[in-house]
TORDRENPA-727670 format. One record per residue (C-alpha): residue in one letter; x, y, z. Coordinates in steps of 0.001 Angstrom, whole numbers, plus 524288, in hexadecimal, padded with zeros to 5 digits. Each point is the difference from the previous one (the first is absolute). Example, Ala and Ser with C-alpha at 12.3 -4.5 7.8 and 13.67 -1.06 7.14 Angstrom:
TORDRENPA-727670
a8300C7EE6C81E78
s8055A80D707FD6C
This chain:
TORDRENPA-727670
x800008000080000
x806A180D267FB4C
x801348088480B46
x7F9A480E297FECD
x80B7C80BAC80026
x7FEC3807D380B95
x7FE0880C377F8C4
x7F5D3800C77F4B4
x8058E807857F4FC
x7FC7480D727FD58
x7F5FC802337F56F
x804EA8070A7F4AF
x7F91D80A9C7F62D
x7FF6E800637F12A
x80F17805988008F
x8049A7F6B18098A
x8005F807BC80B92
x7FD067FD7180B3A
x7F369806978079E
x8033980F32805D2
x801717FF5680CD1
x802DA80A8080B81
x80C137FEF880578
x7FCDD7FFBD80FFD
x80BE4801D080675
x8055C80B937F6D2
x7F1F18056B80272
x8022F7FE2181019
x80C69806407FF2F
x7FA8D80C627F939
x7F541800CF809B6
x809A8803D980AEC
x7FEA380C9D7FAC6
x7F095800138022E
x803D37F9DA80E3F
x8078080C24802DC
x7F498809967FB64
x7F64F7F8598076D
x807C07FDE680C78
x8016A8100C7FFC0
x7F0C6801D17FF54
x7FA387F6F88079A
x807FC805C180CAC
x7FD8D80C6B7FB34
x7F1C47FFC47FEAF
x7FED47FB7D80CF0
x80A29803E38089F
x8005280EBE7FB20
x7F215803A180459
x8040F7FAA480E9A
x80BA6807F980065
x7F94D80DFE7FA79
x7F48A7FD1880AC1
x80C3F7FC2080AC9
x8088C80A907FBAB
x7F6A880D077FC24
x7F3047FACC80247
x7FA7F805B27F446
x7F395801517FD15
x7F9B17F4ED7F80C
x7FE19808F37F349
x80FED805B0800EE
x803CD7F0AA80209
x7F8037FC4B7F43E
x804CB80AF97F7D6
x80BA47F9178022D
x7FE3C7F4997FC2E
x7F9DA803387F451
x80D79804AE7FD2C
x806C27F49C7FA0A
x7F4207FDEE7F615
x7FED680DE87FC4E
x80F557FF3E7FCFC
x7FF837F3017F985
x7F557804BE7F5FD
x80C92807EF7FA42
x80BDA7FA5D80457
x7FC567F0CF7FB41
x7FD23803497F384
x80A7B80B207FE8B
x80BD97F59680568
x7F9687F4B17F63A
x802F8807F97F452
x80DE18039580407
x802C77F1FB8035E
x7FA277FDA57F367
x8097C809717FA62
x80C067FBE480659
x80BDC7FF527F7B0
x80BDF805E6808C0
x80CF17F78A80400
x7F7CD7F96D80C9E
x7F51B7FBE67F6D7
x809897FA907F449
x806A87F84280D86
x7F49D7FCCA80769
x7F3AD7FF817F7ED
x7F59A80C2680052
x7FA027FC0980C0C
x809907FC2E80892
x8062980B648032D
x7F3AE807E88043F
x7FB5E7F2D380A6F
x80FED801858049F
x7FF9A80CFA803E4
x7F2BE804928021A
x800877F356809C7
x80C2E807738074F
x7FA0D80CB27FE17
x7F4087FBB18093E
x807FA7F77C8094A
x807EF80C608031E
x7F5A780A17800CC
x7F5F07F4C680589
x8067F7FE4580E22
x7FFF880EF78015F
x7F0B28019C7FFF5
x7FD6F7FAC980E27
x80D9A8065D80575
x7FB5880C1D7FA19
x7F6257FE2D80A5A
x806377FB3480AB1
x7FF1180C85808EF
x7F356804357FBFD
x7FCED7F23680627
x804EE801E180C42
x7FA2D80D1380174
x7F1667FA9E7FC55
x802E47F4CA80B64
x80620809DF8090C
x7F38B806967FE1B
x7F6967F2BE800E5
x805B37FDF480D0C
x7FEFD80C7E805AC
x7F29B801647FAF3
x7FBA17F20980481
x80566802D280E44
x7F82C80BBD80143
x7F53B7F88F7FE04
x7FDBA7FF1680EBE
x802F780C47802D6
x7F4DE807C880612
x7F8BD8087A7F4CA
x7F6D8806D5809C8
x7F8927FEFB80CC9
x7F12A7FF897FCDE
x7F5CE807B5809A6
x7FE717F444807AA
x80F448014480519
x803C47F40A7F4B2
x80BE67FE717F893
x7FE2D7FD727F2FD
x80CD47FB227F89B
x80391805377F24A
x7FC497F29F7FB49
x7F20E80022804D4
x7FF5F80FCE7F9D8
x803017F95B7F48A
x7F6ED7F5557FE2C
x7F68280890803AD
x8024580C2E7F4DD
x801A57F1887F700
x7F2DA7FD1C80310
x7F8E280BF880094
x80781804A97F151
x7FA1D7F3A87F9E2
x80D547FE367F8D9
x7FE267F27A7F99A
x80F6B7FE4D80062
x800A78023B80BC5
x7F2257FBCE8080F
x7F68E7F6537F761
x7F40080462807E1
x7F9187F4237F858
x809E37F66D803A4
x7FE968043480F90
x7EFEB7FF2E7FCEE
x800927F32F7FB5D
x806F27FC4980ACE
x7F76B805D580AE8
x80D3F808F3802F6
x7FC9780B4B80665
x8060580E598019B
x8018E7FC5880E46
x807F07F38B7FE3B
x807F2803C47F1C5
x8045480BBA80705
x804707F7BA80B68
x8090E7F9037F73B
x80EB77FDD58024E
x80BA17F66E7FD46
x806A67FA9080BCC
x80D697FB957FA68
x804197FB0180C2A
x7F7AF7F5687FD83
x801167F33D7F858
x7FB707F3AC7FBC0
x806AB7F4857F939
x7FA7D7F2777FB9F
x808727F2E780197
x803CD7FC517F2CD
x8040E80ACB7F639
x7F72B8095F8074E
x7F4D97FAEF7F79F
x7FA377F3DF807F1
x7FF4F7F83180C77
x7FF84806F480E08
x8020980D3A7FFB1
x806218074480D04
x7FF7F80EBD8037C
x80CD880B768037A
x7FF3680AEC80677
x80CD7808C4801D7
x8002D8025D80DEB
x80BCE8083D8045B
x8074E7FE977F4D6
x7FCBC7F07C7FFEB
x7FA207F6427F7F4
x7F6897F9C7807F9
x7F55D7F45C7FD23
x7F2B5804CE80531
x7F11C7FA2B7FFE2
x7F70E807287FA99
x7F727800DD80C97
x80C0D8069B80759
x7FE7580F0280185
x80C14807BC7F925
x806EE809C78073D
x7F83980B287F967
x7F46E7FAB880730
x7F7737F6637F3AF
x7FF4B7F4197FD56
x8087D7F93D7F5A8
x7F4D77FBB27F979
x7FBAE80E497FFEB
x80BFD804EB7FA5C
x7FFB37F49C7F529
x7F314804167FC37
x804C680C4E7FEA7
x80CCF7FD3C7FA54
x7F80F7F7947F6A4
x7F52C80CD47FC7E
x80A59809447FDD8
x8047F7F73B7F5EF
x7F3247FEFE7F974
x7FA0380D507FF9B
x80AA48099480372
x80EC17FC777F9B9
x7FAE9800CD7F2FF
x7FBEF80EC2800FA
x80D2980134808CD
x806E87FA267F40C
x7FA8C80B857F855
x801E7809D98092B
x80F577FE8580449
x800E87FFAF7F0C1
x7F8C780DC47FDCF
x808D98044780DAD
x80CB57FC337FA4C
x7FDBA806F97F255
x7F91180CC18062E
x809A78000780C38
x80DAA7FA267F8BE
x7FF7C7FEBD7F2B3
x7F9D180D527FCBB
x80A54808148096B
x80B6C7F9197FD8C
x7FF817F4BE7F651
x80083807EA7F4F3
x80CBC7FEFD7FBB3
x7FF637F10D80301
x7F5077FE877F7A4
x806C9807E57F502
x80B997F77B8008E
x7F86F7F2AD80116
x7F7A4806347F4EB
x80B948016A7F660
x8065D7F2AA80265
x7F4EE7FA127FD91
x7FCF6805A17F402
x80D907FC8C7FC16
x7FE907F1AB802FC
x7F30C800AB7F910
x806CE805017F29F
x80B4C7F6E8802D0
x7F61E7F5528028C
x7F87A804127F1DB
x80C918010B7F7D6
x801D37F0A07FF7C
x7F2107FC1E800B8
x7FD207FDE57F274
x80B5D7FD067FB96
x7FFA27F436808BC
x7F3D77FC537FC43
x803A6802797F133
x80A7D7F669800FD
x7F85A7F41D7FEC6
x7F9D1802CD7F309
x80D908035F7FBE8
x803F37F134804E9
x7F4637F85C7FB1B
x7F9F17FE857F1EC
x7F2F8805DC7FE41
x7F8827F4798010F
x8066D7FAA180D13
x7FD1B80D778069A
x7F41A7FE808078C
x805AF7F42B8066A
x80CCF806FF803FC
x7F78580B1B805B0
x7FA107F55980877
x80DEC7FB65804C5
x802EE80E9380363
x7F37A802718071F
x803687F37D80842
x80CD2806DF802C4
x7FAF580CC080320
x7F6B37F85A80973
x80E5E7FBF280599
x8047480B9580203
x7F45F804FE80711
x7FEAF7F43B8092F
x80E31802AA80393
x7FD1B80F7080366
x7F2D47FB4C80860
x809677F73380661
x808D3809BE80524
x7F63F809F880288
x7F7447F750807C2
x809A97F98880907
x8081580F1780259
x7F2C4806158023B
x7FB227F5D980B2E
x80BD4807668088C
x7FF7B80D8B8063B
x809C1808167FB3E
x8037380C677FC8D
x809637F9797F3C7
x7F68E7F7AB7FCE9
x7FCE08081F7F1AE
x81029800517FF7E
x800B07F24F8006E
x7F4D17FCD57F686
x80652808F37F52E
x80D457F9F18020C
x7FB2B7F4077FF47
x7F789801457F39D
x80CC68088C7FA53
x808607F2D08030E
x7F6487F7047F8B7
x7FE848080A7F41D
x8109B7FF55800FE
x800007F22C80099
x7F5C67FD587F511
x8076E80B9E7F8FD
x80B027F70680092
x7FA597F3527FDBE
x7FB9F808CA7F2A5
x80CE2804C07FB0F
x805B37F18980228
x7F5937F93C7F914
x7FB5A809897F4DC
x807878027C7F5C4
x7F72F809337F83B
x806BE8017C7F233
x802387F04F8011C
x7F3367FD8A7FFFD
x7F9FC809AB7F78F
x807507FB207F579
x7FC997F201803A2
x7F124805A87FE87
x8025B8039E7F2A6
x806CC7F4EA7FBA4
x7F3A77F844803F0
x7F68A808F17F8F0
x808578008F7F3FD
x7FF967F079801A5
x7F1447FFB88012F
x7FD6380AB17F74F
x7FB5D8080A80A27
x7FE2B80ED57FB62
x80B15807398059C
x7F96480CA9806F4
x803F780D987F814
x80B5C8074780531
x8004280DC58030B
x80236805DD7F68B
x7F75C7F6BE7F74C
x8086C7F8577F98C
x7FDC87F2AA801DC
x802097F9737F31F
x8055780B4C7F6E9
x80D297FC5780570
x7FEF97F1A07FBB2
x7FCC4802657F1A5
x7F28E7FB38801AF
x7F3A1807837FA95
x807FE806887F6BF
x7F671805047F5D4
x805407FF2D7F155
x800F280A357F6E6
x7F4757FE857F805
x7F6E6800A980C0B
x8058480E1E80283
x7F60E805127F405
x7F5507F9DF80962
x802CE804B580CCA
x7FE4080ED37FA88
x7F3347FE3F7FDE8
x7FEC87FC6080F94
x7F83980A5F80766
x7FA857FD6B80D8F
x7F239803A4801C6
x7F9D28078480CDC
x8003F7F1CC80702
x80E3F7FDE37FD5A
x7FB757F5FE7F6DA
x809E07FD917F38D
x7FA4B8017D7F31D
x80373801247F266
x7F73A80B0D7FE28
x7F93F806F18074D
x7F2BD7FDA67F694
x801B37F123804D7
x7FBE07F9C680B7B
x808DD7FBEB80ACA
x8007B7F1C67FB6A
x80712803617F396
x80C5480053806F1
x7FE037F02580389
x8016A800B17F103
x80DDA80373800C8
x80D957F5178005D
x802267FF9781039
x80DA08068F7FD37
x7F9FD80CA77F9CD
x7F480800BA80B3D
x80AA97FE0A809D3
x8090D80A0E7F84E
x7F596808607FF7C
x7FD2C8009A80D54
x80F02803BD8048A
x7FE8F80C6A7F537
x7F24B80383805E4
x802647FEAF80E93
x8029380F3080151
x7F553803EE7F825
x7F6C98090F807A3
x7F17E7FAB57FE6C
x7F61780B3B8033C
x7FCE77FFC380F10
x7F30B7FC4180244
x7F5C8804E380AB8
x7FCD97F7B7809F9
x7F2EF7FE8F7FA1D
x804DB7FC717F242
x80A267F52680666
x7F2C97F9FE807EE
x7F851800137F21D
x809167FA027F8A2
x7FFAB7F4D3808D2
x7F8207F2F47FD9F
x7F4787FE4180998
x808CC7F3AB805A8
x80B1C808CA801F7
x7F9FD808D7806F9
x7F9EF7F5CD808B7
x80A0A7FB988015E
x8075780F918053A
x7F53A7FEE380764
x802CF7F4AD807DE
x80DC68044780183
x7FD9180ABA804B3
x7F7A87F9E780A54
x808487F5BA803C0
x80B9B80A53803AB
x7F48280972807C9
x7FC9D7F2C5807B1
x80F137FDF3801A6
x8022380D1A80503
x7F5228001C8088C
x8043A7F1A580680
x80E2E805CA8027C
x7F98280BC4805D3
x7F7AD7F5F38087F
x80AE77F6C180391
x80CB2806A87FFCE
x7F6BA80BF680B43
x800C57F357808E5
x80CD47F8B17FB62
x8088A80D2080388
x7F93F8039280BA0
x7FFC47F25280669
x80C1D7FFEF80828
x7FB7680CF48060D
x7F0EB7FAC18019F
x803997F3A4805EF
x80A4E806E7808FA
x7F78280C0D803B8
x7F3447FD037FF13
x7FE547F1DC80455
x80B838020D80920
x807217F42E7FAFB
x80F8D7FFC28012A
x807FC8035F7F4A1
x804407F0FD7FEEF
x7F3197FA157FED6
x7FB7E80A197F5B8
x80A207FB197F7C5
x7FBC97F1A580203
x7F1F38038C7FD23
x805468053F7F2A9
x8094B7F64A7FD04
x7F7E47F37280497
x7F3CF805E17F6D9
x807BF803937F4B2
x806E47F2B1801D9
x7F3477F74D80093
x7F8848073F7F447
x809A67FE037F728
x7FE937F1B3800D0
x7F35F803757F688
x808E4803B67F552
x7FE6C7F2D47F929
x7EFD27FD0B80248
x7FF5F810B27FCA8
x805FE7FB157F21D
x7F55B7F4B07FF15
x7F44A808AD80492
x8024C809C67F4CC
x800C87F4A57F5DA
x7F38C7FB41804EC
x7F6FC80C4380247
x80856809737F8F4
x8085A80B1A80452
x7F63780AC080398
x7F7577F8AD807D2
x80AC77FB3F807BF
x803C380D808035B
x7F5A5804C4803FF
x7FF6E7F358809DA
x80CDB804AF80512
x7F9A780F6E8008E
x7F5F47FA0080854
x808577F9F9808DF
x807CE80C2D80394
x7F3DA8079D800A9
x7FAD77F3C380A39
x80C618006C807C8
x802D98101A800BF
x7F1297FF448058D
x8007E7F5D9808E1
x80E5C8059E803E5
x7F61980E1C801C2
x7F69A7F89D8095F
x8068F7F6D2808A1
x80DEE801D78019B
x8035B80A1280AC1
x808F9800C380A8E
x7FDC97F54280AC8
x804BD7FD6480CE4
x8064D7F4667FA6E
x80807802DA7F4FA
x7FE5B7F4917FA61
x7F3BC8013B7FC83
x8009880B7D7F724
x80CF47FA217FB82
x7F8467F2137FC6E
x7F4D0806BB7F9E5
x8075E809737F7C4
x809097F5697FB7A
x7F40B7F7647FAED
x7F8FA80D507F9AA
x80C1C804B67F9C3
x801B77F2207FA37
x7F3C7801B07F833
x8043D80D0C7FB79
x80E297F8427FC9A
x7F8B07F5FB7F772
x7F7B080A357F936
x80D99807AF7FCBB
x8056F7F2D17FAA6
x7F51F7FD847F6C3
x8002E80D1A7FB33
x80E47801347FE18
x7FEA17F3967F7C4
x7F61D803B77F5CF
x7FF9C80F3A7FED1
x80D8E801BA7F930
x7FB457F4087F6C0
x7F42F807FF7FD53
x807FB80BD27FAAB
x809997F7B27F8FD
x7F5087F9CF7F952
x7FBC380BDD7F945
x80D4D804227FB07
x806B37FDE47F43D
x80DC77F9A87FF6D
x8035280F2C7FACB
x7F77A8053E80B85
x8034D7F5B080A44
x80B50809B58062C
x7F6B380B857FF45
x7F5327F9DA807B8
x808D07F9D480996
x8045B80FB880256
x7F057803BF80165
x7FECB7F3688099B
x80AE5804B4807E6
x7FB0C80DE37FE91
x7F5137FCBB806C1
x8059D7F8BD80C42
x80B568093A8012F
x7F61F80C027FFF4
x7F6717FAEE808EE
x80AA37FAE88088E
x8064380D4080278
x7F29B806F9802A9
x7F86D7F64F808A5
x80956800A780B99
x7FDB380EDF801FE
x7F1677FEEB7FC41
x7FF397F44880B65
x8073E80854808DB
x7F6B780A247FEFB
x7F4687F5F58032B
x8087F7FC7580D5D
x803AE80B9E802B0
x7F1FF806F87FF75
x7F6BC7F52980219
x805BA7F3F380470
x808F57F4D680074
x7F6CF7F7347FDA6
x7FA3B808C07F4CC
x80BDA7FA867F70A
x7F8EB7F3C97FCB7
x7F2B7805B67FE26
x808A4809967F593
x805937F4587FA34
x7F4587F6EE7FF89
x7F9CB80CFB7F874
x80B537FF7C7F504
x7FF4D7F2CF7FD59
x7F0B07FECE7FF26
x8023080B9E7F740
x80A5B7F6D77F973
x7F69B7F5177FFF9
x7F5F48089A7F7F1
x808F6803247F52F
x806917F2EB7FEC4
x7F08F7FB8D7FD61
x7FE15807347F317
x80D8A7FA8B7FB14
x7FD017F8737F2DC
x80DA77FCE57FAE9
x80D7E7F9C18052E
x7F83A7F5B7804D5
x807317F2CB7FED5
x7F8787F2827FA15
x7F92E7F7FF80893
x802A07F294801A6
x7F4597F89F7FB88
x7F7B27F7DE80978
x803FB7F3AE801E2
x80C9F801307F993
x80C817FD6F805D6
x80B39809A97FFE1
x80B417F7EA7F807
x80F368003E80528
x803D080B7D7F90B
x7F2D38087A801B9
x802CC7FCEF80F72
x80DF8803347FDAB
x7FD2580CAF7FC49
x7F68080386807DD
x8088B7FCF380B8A
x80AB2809417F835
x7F7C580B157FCE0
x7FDF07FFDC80F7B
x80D16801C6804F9
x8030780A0B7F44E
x7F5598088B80751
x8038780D0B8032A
């Protein structure tokens, strides 16, 4: 019995060759430069709304504005830095490739400047917790004595102008109504930090035992033993334990709004200024290799092998960001002044390392020419240069003689059609050899046509073009208006979770990462939804399901005297929202795509990116306002309004829609293959 070989032999086409495939590892090692870029951002769109709030405590609006910052830049810096990449043709881009040199030292350009944003703040730091601890021991200090001969501390003045203003950021009347909380008792309120409790394993189950610092000492207490200030312990846990439910919040808010009227306004100017200008510089130094990097993989990668290396680099950016949420949530669960020191250094040493692991395993002009070797192989188009020449300089197309009688008669008509005349229709020119139409075309190309109104361009379209304008145009308004939605909460939350629901800085960043992290195991059943109810309808599912979790976020998550519970129920909420993000992601940029050309395909990737990069630099001042003027908790009713908004365009989309798998038909190998590719090359 012949024995079967252990590997099958590769099927061959027509010309003998064998099937195009992507090369993996070459593709891996060009994604370190994504890594790098998405190890930056993901610490930076978390960690740099904790330290504005630590350092200036800004108002919600001034921290949003920015924020916006980066997006507002990149809508001129990406493109701007693409097309001088593009352009490259000095001694480091003959040595190195185009790209390379941008990713080498816009990477050291933000490592430098990056570690100087939170030492830029260093003092102004210590002077808003200088002034936290002074204010916080005053607390007890007597305000006034009231007619009946009592003292009334600062604290319980406080409360009570809290209570009586109606200021939902700092009192939630409704919340204390709800909970049968009267004046009387909220005023009453105060934090014993002398006291504490711990549970036997991991502080989380089994017994639990009760402190009290008495004389400077630790001691174990039952909670029907009186304290030396004259309650019982079970008093001053119930109390400890109320504090933390109806009054830290609004203290959250108000230290903030202390420490930027009382600190930041009289003498954190010129630390603001300075913090203000580094960071701008690590935001252009940050832009300058962006696209390049991103660029490089088409360089690397024949046109039809491209949306499967966009999926490797995705999978690598998703690296890089699970490496920055590891070092931000592990430095953030201590309590230190460096800790925003040690974060940047530590993100600036991982985007040297994968900088490194880049320079030793990409050799850009290496494989660029190895890319075109492979297309001129497989007869792959080679893309037009820039100064479009592609195949003048080979000798090819080279129209003879006798055609040159021909191409004189070649006008171009007011739709930049070619013609032999301009009596004849637009099809006579199909009537031409290829060479002459193609000839013609490179004499025409600078030919003025007449500019047309807006009116006559919309006429002159076919009723299924302009449907299909229409839809477009929708689908980018419903994109827009889901970034506005999303990104409001997404660059608030480390401030929300922190301030409002009183949660510490480390288990914030858990919530985040641990959502994030489970939602985007729907990548690959996203992928198979679409093919089986279409791309629209599955995006509006994943509207709905951010609009179900920002409300049910809105109605039942509020500070408790457990912070678990507000830490458990936002986790679960804001995992809806993460799976409605995921589904989205996967099928909007599709949708665009779909309607484009492959002449247009570059121009509506820049409207698609248009859209997110615009809403994303206006929603976080917008949301801001809502917090700052209404309420925290008004955030998600703001962003539950731009995605039902979203929702409502996205329903008169007609076009970009992808096929539906019939029913009852199974998906074959390669229809599954690509679905579960088209999924990881999501934006």
């Amino acid at each position: 019995m012949r024995k079967k070989s252990k590997e099958a032999a590769p099927l061959l086409d027509e010309q003998g060759r064998p099937p195009l495939k992507l090369d993996y590892p070459q593709t891996f090692k060009v994604g370190f430069a994504f890594a790098i870029i998405m190890l930056f951002w993901t610490a930076y769109d978390f960690v740099v709304p904790l330290l504005l709030e630590h350092a200036y405590g800004l108002p919600n609006s001034l921290r949003g504005l920015i924020m916006g910052l980066d997006n507002l830049l990149s809508l001129f810096m990406l493109p701007l830095f693409g097309k001088l990449s593009d352009n490259a043709h000095g001694k480091l881009a003959k040595k190195f490739g185009r790209r390379t040199p941008f990713i080498v030292i816009g990477t050291l350009a933000s490592v430098i400047l990056m570690v100087f944003v939170p030492v830029a703040t260093l003092n102004q730091q210590k002077n808003a917790n200088k002034f936290v601890e002074g204010f916080e021991s005053s607390l007890s200090d007597v305000a006034y004595v009231e007619d009946g001969g009592r003292e009334v501390t600062k604290l319980e003045a406080l409360l009570t102008e809290w209570y009586d203003s109606g200021d939902k950021n700092y009192c939630d009347k409704s919340y204390l109504e709800m909970n049968n909380i009267s004046k009387e008792y909220f005023v009453s309120l105060k934090y014993d930090s002398n006291f504490s409790s711990k549970k036997a394993v991991l502080n989380m189950i089994g017994s639990e035992s009760y402190y009290y610092v008495i004389d400077g000492e630790k001691v174990e207490v039952g909670l029907e033993d009186f304290a030396p200030n004259g309650l019982q312990y079970k008093e001053i846990m119930q109390k400890n334990a109320d504090y933390n439910k109806y009054v830290a919040s609004g203290m959250n808010n108000y230290e903030s709004d202390q420490i930027y009227q009382n600190v930041t306004k009289k003498t954190g100017g010129a630390s603001i200024g300075v913090y203000m200008v580094i960071l701008l510089l690590v935001l252009i130094a940050m832009a300058t290799f962006r696209s390049p990097a991103v660029a490089l993989m088409p360089d690397v990668t024949p046109k039809p092998l491209r949306s499967q290396g966009n999926a490797i680099i995705n999978l690598c950016g998703g690296i890089g960001g699970a490496i920055a949420f590891l070092i931000y949530t592990v430095v953030l669960f201590g309590n230190s002044i460096n800790n925003y020191v040690i974060i940047f250094s530590c993100v600036a040493a991982g985007m040297l390392l994968l900088l490194a692991g880049f320079l030793a395993l990409v050799k850009e002009r290496k494989m660029v020419e190895k890319c075109e070797q492979i297309c001129k192989e497989y007869g792959i188009d080679a893309e037009e240069d820039e100064d479009g020449k592609a195949d003048d300089e080979k000798g090819e197309n080279v129209v003879e003689d006798e055609n040159k009688a021909e191409i004189d008669a070649v006008m171009v008509d007011t739709s930049g059609n070619f013609v032999a005349d301009m009596e004849q229709t637009p099809d006579s020119a199909e009537e031409m050899s290829p060479e002459t139409l193609e000839f013609a075309k490179e004499v025409t190309k600078n030919v003025k046509t007449p500019r047309k109104s807006l009116k006559e361009w919309w006429n002159a379209k076919s009723s299924e073009e302009r449907s299909k304008l229409v839809s477009f145009w929708l689908i980018l308004a419903s994109i827009f208006m889901w970034f506005m939605g999303y990104n409001a909460i997404s660059s608030n939350l480390s401030v929300y979770t922190t301030k409002a629901l009183n949660l510490s800085a480390g288990v914030a960043s858990i919530i985040s990462g641990v959502s994030m992290g489970i939602s985007a195991i729907a990548f690959i059943p996203v992928g198979y939804m679409a093919a089986k109810i279409g791309r629209r309808k599955s995006i509006i599912i994943g509207f709905a399901l951010a609009i179900v979790s920002f409300v049910l976020i809105f109605a039942f998550v509020r500070p408790n005297n457990n912070a678990i519970i507000p830490a458990i129920l936002f986790a679960l909420f804001y995992l809806i929202a993460g799976f409605g993000l995921i589904i989205a992601n996967v099928n909007t940029f599709p949708m665009v795509t779909e309607l484009s050309t492959a002449q247009t395909v570059g121009q509506y990737t820049g409207y698609y990116y248009m859209a997110t990069m615009s809403a994303q630099a206006i929603t976080p001042f917008i949301a801001g306002l809502i917090m700052d003027h209404i309420s925290n908790r008004g955030l998600f009713l703001y962003s539950a309004i731009c995605v039902a908004i979203a929702i409502l365009l996205m329903v008169f989309v007609k076009h970009g829609d992808s096929m539906v798998i019939g029913k009852g038909r199974k998906l074959t190998k390669e229809e599954k293959k690509q679905i579960r590719l088209d999924a990881l090359d999501a934006d």
